[in-house]
TIPA-644340 format. One line per 2 residues: their letters; for each residue x, y, z of C-alpha. Coordinates in steps of 0.05 Angstrom, whole numbers, padded with zeros to 5 digits. Layout:
<pts>
a) X/Y/Z ~ ...
</pts>
This chain:
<pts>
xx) -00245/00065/00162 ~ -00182/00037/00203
xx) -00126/00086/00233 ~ -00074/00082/00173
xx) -00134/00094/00125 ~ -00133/00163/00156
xx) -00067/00164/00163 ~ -00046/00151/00089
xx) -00101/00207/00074 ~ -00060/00254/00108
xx) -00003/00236/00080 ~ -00044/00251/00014
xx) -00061/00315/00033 ~ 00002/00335/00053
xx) 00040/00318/-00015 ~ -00017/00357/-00049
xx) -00005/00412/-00015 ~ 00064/00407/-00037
xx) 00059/00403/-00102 ~ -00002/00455/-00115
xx) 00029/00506/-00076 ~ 00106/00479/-00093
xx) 00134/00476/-00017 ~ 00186/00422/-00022
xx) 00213/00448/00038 ~ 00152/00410/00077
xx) 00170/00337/00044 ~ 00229/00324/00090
xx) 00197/00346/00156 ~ 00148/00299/00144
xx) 00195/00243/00131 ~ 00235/00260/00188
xx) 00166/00263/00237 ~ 00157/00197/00207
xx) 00218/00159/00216 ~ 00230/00191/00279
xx) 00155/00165/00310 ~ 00176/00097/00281
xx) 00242/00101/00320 ~ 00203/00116/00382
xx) 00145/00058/00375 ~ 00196/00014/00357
xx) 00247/00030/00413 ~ 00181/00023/00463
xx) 00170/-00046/00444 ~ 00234/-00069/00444
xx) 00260/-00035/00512 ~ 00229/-00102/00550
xx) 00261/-00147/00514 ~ 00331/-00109/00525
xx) 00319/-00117/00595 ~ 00308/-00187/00603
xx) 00385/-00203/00576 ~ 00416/-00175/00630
</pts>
């Protein structure tokens, strides 16, 4: 299995344990985590390129 594989399981788990035990409260942490970690990987790759206009 590849990384998002386990990733997207996870992300399975997680929602199941949402629903079955009815903590919404957990669904936007997780989004948050996950937009915040793509801010970060995304701001990493892109800081050399920012560099190189100046």
């Amino acid at each position: 299995m590849n990384k998002w594989a386990y990733v997207l399981r996870l992300l399975r788990e997680i929602g199941g344990f949402a629903v079955h035990h009815k903590a919404w409260w957990i669904v936007p942490i997780v989004i948050i985590l996950l937009v915040l970690s793509a801010v970060i990987i995304l701001g990493q790759t892109a800081a050399p390129f920012i560099y190189t206009l100046w």
